[in-house]
N, C-alpha and C positions, 0 to 999 in steps of 0.2 A: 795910923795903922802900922801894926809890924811884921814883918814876913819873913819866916827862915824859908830858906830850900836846901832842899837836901838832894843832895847829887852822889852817886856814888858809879853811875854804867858811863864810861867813857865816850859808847855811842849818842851820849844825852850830851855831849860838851856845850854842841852849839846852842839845842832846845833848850837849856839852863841859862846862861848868855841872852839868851834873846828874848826868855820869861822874864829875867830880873832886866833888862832892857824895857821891857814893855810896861811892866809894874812901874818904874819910873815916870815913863813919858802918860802915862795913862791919869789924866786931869781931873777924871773923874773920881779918884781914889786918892785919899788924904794920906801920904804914906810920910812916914816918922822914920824906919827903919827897915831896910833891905840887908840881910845878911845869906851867905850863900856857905853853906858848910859842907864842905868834902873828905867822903871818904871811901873807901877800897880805893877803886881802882879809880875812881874818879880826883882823887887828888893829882893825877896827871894835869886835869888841865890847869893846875896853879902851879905847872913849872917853868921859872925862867927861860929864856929861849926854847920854848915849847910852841905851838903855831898858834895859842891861843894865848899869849902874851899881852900882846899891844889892848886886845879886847876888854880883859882883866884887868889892864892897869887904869883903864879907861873909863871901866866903871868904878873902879876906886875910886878915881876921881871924884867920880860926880856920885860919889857917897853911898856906895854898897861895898857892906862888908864881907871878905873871904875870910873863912878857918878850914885850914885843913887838920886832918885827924892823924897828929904824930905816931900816935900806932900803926894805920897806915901806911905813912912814909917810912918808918922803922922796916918795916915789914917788905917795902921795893926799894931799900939798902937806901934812901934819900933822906936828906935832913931838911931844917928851915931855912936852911943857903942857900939851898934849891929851890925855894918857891920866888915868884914872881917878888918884886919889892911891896909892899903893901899888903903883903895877905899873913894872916894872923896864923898861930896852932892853936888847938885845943889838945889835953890828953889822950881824952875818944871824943871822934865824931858824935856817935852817940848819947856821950853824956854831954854835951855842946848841944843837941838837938831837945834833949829833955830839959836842960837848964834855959834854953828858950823857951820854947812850948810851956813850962812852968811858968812864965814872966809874961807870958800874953799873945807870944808871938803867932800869928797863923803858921801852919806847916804847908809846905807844897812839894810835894814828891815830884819832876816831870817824868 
């Protein structure tokens, strides 16, 4: 199975983190692909020395992917030197979210 999430309220940082957390560890679910795609204002939490760094990089690790949405960061004067090491761009968020969802992936808003 494959799963985007889409993150964009800043106050969702942790409940995003700790969904694609859960989807991992959750044995019951055959998962192939975690990917976590941010944008407005939500692309904060994929910033290098941001509080939610060590988290992000952590789940990289263990094989869930970030794209943040360069329009986005354009848009809070930030570039892709600024995201955490590991985490991807897309163009738009949005079009990153419809070119999964086109490919199979489940969508989850939290």
């Amino acid at each position: 199975m494959r799963t985007v999430f889409h993150h964009s309220d800043p106050a969702e940082h942790e409940h995003v983190l700790a969904n694609a957390a859960n989807l991992l560890a959750d044995d019951t679910v055959d998962v192939d692909d975690v990917v976590v795609v941010a944008n407005a204002s939500g692309v904060r939490l994929l910033l290098a020395d941001g509080e939610h760094e060590e988290r992000v990089a952590d789940l990289v690790d263990d094989g869930v992917t970030f794209v943040a949405c360069r329009n986005s960061l354009e848009r809070r004067d930030y570039t892709p030197d600024d995201l955490t090491a590991g985490v991807d761009t897309a163009r738009s968020g949005v079009g990153e979210l419809t070119r999964r969802q086109s490919a199979g992936y489940a969508y989850v808003k939290p």
